[in-house]
PLY file of the C-alpha trace (Angstrom):
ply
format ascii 1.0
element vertex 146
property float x
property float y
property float z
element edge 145
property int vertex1
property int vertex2
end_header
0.00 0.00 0.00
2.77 2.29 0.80
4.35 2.03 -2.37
0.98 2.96 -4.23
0.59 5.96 -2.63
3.93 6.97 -2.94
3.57 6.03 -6.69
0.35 7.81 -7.06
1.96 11.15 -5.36
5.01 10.94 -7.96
2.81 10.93 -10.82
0.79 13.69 -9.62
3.93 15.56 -9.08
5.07 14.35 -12.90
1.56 15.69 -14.33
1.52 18.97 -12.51
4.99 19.68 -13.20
4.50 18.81 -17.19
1.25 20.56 -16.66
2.61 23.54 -15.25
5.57 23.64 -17.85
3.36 23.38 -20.72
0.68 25.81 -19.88
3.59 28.44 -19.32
5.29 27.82 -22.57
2.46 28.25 -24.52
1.33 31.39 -22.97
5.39 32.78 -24.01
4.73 31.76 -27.76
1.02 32.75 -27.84
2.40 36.02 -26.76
5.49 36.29 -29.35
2.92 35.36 -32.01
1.09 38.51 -31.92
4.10 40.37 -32.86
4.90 38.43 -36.15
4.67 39.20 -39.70
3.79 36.72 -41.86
7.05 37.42 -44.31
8.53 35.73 -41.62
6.56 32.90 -40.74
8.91 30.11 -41.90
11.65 31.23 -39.44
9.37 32.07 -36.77
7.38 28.05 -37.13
11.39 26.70 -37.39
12.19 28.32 -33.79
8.51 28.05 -32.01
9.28 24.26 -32.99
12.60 23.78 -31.95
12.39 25.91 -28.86
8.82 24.33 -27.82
11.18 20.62 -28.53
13.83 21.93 -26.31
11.81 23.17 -23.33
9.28 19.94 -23.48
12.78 17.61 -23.14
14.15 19.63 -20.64
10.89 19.50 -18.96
10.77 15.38 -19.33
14.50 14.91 -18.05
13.63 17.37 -14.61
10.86 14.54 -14.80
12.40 11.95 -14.70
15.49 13.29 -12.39
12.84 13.67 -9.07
12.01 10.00 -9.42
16.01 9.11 -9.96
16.10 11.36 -6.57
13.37 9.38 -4.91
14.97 6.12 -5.79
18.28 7.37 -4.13
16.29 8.60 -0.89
13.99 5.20 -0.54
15.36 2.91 2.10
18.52 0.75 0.35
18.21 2.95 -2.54
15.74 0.91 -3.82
18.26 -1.86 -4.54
20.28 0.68 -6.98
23.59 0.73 -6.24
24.38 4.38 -7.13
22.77 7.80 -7.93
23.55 7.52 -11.38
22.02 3.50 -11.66
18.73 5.02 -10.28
19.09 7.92 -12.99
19.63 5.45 -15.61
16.50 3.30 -14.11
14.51 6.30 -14.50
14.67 7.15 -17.81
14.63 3.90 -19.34
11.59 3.43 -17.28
10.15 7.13 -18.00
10.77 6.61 -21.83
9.07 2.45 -21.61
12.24 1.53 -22.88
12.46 -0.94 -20.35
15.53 -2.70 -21.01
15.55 -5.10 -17.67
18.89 -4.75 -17.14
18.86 -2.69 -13.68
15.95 -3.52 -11.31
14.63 -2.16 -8.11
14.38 -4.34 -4.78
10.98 -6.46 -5.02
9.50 -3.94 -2.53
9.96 -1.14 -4.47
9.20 -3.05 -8.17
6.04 -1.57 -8.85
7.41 2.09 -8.94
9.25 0.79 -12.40
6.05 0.63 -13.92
4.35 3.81 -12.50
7.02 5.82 -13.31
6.55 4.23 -17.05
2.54 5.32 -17.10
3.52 8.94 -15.74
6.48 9.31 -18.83
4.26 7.64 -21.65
1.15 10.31 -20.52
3.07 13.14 -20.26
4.78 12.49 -23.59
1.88 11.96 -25.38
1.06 15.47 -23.95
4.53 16.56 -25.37
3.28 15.32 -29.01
-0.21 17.03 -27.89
1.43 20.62 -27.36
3.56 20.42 -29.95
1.10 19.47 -32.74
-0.98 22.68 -31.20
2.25 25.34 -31.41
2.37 23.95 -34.61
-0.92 24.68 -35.76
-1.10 27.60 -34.07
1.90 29.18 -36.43
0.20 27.62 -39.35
-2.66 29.48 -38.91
-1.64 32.40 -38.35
1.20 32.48 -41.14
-1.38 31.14 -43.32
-4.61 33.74 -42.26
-5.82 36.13 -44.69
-5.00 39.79 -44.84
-7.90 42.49 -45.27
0 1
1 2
2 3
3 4
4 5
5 6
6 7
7 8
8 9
9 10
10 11
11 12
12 13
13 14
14 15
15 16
16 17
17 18
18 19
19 20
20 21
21 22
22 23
23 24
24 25
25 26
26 27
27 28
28 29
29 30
30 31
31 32
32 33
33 34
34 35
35 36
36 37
37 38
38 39
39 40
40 41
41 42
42 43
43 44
44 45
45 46
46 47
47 48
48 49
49 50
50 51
51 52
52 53
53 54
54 55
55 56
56 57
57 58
58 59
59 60
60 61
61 62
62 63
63 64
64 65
65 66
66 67
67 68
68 69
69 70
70 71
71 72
72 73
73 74
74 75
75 76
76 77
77 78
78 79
79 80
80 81
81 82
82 83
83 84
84 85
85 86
86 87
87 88
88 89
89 90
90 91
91 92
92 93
93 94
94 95
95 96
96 97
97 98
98 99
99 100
100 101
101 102
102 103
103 104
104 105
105 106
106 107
107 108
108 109
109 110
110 111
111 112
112 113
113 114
114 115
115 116
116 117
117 118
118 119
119 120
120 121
121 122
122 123
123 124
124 125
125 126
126 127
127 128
128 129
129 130
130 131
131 132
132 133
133 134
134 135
135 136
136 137
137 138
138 139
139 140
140 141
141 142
142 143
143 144
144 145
């Protein structure tokens, strides 16, 4: 039970920290897009991509360090023998990569897998945001002129 609900808290931490990110960066483009002219637009959909890319990962590897940190801080680390085994643990369970190669102590297991449903749901909201900055340029690059 105690691994459940510390589970369940780490994955609300993971969605209100993507959450949070997200909803920030897309105010800062929504706000540089109503200074654009359209002879621009190319450029301007080139960066809003990239940099919307860059802040997203940066977002997903903070992520994925605070369960790395909570591995390090359970009792026995988890069964990791270093800081750097549970940050390797983390994001191949964050990403559902899942090799097998490093596992945590059988009473700590099922955070593998919870950790794995938090990183596949907040990168499908990754691919979410960035199909939406993307449209969002499109549109207005592509909006008629009076």
């Amino acid at each position: 039970m105690r691994v459940m609900l510390i589970g369940t808290l780490m994955i609300a931490v993971t969605l209100a920290i993507h959450a949070s990110g997200s909803a920030h960066w897309l105010g800062f483009v929504g706000k540089r897009h109503a200074h654009r002219k359209s002879s621009e637009q190319t450029l301007h959909l080139t960066v809003d991509i990239l940099s919307t890319g860059m802040v997203l990962l940066t977002l997903h590897f903070f992520e994925a360090w605070l369960w790395a940190l909570l591995y390090t801080v359970l009792p026995s680390q988890a069964g990791l023998s270093s800081s750097g085994e549970a940050a390797y643990f983390s994001l191949v369970s964050f990403t559902t990569l899942g090799y097998g190669d490093v596992m945590l102590s059988p009473q700590w297991e099922l955070l593998g897998p919870m950790e794995a449903m938090a990183g596949i749901t907040v990168i499908g909201l990754t691919t979410a945001l960035l199909f939406a900055v993307i449209q969002r340029s499109w549109k207005i690059g592509h909006a008629k002129k009076p």
